[in-house]
Backbone as a ProteinNet text record, in pm:
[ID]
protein_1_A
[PRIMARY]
XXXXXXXXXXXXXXXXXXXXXXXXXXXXXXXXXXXXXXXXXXXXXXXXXXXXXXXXXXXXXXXXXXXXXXXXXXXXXXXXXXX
[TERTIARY]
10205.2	10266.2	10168	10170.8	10096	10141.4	10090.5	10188.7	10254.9	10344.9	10430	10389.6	10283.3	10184.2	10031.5	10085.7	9989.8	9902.3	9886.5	9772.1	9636.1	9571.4	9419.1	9342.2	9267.4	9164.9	9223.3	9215.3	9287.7	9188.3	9183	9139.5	9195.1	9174.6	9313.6	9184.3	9241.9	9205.1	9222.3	9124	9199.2	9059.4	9168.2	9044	8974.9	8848.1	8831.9	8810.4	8859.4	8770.1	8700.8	8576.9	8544.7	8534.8	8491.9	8444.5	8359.4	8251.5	8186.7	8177.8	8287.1	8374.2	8440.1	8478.2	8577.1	8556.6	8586.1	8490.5	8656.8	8624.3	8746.3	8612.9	8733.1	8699.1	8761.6	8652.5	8752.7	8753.8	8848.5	8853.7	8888.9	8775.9	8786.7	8854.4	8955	8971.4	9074.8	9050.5	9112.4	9208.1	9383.5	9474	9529.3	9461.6	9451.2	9591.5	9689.2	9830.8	9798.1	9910.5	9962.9	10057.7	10089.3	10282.7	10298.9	10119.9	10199.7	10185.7	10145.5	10180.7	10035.8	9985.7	9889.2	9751.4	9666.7	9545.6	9408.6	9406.5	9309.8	9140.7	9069.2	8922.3	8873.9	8830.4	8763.9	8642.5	8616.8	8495.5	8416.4	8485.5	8352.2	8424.9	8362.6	8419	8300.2	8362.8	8220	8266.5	8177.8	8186.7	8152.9	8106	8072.7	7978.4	8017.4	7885.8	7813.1	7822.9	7782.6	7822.4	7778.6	7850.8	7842.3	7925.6	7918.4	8050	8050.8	8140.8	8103.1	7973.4	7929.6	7902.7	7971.9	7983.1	8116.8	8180.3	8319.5	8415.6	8494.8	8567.2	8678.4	8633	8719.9	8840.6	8914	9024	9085.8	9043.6	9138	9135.2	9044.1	9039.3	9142.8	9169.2	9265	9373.9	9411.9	9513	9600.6	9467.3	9501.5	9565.2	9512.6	9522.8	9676.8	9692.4	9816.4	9919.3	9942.4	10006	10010.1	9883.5	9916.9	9999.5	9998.2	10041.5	10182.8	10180.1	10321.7	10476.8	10381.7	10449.3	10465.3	10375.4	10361.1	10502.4	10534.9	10667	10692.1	10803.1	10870	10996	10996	11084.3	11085.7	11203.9	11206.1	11154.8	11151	11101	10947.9	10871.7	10730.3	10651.6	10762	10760.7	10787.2	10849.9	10907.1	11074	11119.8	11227.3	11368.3	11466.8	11581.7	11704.7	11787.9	11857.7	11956.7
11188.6	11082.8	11026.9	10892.4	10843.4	10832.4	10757.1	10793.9	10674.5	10646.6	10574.9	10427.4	10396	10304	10283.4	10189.9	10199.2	10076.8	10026	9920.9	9944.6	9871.5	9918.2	10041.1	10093.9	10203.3	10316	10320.4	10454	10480	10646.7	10712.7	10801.7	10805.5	10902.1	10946.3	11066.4	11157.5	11082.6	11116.2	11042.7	11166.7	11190.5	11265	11143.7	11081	11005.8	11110.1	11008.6	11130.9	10985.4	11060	10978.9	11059.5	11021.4	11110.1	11234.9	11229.8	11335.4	11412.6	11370.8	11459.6	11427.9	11517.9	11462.3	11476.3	11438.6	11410.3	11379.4	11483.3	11407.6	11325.9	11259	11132	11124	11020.7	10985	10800.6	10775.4	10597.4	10598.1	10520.2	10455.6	10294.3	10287.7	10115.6	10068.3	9921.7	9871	9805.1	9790.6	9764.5	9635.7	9517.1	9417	9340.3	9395.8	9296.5	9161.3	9072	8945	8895.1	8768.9	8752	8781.6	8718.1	8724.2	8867.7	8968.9	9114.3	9141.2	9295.6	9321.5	9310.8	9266.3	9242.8	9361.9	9424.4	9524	9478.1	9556	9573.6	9679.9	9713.2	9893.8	9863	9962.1	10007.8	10080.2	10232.5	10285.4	10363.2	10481.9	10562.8	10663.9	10792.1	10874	11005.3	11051.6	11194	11321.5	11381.5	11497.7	11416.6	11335.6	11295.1	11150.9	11121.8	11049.8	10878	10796.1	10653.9	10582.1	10603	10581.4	10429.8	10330	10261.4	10176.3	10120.7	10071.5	10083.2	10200	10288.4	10262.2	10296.5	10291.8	10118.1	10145.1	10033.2	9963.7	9872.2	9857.1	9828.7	9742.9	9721.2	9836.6	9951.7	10101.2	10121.7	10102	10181.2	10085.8	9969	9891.4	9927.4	9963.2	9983.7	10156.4	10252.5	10347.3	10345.3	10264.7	10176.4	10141.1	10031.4	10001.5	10091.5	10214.7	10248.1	10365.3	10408.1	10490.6	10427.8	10313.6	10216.2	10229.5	10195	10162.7	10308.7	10421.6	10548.5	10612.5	10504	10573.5	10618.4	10664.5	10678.1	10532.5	10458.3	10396.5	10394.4	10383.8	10386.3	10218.5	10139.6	10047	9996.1	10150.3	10096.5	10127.3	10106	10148.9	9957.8	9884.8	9756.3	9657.5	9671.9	9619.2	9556.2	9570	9529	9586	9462.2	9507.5	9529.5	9635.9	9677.8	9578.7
10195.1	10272.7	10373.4	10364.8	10488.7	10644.1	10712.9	10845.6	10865.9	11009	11014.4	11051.5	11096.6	11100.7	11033.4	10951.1	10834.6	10910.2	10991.7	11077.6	11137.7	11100.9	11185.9	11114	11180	11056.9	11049.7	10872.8	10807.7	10738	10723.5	10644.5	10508.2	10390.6	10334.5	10238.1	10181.5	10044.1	9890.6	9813.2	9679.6	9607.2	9477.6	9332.2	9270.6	9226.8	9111.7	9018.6	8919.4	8778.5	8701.5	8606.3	8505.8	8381.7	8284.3	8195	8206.3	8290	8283.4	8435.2	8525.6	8672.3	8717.9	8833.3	8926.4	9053.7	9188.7	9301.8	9407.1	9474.7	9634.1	9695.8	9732	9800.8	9939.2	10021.6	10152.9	10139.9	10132.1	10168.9	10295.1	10312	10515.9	10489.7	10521	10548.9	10642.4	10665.6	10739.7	10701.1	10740.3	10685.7	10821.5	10773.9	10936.2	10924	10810.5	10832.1	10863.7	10801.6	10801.4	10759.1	10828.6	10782.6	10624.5	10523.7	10406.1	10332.1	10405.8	10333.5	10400.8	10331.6	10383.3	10330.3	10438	10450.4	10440.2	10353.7	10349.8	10350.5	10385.2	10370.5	10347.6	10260.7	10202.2	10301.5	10356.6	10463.1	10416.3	10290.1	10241.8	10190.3	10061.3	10031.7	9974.7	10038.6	10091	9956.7	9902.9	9827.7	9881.7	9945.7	9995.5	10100.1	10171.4	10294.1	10238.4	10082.4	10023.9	10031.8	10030	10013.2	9868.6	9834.8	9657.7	9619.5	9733.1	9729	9641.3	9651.1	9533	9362.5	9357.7	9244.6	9172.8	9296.6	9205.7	9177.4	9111.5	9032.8	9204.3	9232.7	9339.6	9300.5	9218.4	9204.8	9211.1	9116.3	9155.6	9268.5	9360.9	9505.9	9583.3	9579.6	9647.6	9602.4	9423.8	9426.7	9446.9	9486	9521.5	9711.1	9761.1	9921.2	9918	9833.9	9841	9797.1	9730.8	9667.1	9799.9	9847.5	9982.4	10096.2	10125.4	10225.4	10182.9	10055.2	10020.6	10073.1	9996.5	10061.9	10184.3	10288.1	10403.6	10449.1	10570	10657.1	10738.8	10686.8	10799.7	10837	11032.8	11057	11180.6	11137.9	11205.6	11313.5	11417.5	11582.5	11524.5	11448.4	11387.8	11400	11421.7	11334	11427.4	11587.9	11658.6	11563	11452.1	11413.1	11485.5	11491.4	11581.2	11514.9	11561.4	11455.3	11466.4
[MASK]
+++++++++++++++++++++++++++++++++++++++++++++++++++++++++++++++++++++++++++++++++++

């Protein structure tokens, strides 16, 4: 689960695999919101200390982003929304 404010710089865990391994990962990014949904920027994604962002397939990495975002925790007062 992500946390209850998914805005501004996040960090989260992800496995890649390819054919010949598999590698934890850290994605650093920035989640800068806007009225029309959210605004991401991948910042980097490191392997053991490594920067291998240029390596990997970005579309997966955004859609591993969004799919973390998506599960985060919300709760209304997270949002300024009024009940």
């Amino acid at each position: 689960m992500g946390t209850a404010s998914m805005f501004g710089n996040q960090i989260m865990e992800a496995e890649l695999d390819c054919d010949w391994m598999t590698t934890d990962v850290f994605i650093e990014f920035i989640n800068h919101g806007s009225e029309e949904g959210n605004l991401v920027e991948i910042v980097s994604v490191k392997s053991h200390g490594v920067d291998i962002t240029t390596w990997v397939n970005m579309d997966y990495i955004f859609d591993l982003v969004s799919d973390y975002i998506a599960e985060a925790d919300y709760h209304w007062t997270d949002h300024g929304d009024v009940a």
